[in-house]
C-alpha positions as CSV (number, residue, x, y, z in Angstrom):
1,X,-23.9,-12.0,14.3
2,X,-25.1,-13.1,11.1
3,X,-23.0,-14.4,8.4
4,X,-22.2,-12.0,5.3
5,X,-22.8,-14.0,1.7
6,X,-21.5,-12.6,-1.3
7,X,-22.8,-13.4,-4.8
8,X,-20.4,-15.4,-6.7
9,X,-19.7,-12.0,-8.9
10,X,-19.5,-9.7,-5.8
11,X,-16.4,-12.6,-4.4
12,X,-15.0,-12.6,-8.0
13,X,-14.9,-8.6,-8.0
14,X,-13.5,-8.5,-4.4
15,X,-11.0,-11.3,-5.1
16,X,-10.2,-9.3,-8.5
17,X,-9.7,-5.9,-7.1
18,X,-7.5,-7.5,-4.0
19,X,-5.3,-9.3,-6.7
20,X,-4.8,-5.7,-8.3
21,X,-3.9,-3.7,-5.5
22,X,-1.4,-6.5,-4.4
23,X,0.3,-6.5,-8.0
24,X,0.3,-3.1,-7.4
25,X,2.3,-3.4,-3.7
26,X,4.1,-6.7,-5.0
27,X,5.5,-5.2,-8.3
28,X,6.2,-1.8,-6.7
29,X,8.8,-3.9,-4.0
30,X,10.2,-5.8,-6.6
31,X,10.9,-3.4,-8.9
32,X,13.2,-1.7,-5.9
33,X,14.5,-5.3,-5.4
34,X,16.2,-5.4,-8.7
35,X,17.2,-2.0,-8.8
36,X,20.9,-1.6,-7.9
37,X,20.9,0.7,-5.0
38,X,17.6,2.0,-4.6
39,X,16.9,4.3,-2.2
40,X,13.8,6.6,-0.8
41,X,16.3,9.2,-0.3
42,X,15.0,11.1,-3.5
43,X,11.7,10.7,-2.6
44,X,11.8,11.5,1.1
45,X,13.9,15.1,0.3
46,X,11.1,15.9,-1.7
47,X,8.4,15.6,0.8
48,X,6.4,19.0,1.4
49,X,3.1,19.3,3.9
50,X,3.5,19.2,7.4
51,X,5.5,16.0,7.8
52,X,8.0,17.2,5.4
53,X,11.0,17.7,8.2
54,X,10.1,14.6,9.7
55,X,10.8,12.6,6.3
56,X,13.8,14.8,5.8
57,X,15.2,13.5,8.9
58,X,14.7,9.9,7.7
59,X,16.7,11.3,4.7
60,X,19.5,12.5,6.1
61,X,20.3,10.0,8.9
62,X,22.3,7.6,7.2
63,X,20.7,4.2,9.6
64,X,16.9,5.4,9.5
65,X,17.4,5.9,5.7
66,X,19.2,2.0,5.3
67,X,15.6,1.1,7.6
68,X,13.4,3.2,5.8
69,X,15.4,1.4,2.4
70,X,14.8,-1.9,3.9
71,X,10.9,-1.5,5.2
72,X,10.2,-0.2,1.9
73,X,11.3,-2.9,-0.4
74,X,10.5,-5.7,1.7
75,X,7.5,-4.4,3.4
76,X,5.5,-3.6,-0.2
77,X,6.9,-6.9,-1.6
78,X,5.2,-8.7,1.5
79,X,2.2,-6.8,1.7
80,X,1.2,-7.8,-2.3
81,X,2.1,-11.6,-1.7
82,X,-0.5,-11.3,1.5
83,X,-3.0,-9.5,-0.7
84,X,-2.4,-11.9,-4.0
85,X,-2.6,-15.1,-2.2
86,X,-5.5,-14.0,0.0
87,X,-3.1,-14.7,3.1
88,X,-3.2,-12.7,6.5
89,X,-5.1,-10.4,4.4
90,X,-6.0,-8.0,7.3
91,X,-2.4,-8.0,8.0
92,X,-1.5,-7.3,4.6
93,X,-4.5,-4.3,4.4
94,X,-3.0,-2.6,7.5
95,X,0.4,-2.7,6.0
96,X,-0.9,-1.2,2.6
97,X,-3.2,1.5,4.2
98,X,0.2,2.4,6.7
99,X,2.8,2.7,3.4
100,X,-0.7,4.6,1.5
101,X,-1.1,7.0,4.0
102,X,2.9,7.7,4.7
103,X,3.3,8.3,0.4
104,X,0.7,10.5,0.6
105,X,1.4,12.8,3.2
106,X,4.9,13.2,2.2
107,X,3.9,13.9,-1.3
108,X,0.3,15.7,-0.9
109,X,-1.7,17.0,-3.8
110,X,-1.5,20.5,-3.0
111,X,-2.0,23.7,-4.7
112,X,1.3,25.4,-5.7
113,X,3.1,22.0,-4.6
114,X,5.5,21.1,-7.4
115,X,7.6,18.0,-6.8
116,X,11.1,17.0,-8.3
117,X,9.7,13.7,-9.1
118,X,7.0,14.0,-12.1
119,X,3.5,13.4,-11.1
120,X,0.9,11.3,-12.9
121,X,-1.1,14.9,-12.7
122,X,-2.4,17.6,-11.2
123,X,-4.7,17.0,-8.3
124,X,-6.3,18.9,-5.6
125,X,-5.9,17.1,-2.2
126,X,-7.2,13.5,-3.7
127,X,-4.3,11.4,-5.4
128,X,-3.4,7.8,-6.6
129,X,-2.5,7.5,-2.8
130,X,-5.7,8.7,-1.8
131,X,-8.0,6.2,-3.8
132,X,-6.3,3.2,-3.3
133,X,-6.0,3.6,0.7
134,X,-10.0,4.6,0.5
135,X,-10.2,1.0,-2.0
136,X,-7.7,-1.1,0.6
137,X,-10.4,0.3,3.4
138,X,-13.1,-1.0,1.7
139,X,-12.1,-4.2,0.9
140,X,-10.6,-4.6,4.9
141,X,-14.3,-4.3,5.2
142,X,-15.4,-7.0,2.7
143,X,-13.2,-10.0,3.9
144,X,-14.5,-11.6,0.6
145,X,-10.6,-13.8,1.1
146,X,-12.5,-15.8,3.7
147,X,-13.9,-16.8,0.4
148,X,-11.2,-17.4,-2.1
149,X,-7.7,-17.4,-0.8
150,X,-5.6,-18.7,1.3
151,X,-7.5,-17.1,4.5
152,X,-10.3,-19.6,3.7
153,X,-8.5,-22.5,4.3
154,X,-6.9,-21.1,7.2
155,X,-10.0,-20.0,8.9
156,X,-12.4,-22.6,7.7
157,X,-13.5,-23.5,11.3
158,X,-14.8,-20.1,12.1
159,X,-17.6,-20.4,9.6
């Protein structure tokens, strides 16, 4: 198998763009942290698409919402803190591509779809969502952390 070398700008870039989309995850669990009684309930009531009973479900049972509560906070806070420090990062892509492609099928950009929760705009079937799970794909595919983060030291043998 031959080894993959990245210029110093193409790790740079990766490691840039991986430290982005992990704000993104680490800032989005926090900010549910230090909100008195968050919950997805909102959120998940206002699913439509074809999972929309299934996340009304998680709504309105009263232990899947407390684990859907709990997942949510802690599972984006962890999932940034993998990406930002370049640690476990494939664990921390999988995690961010799984809560990516659950926000966007409960909320999908769909014609004549109209949300309670203001949307950042009008979109046809691509989203925020959307364009960061494609960008967390791509960089699972680049493991440019082997490079810079904490993955490096970790799996230094390998090389």
């Amino acid at each position: 198998m031959q080894s993959i070398r990245y210029s110093k700008l193409q790790r740079y870039a990766l490691f840039t763009l991986r430290v982005l989309i992990g704000w993104y995850f680490l800032y989005e669990g926090l900010a549910k942290v230090f909100t008195p009684n968050w919950s997805a309930y909102g959120y998940l009531i206002d699913s439509k698409g074809i999972f929309a009973s299934l996340f009304g479900q998680l709504a309105e049972n009263p232990v899947l919402l407390e684990a859907t509560n709990f997942i949510n906070i802690w599972g984006l806070t962890i999932v940034g803190l993998l990406l930002i420090l370049g640690l476990f990062t494939n664990i921390g892509y999988i995690g961010a591509m799984i809560f990516l492609l659950l926000y966007y099928l409960s909320h999908p950009p769909l014609l004549f779809a109209e949300y309670i929760l203001p949307t950042e705009g009008s979109y046809l079937w691509v989203d925020k969502n959307l364009i960061l799970l494609a960008t967390v794909v791509v960089l699972m595919l680049f493991p440019a952390s082997r490079a810079i983060g904490f993955d490096s030291l970790i799996f230094r043998k390998n090389r």
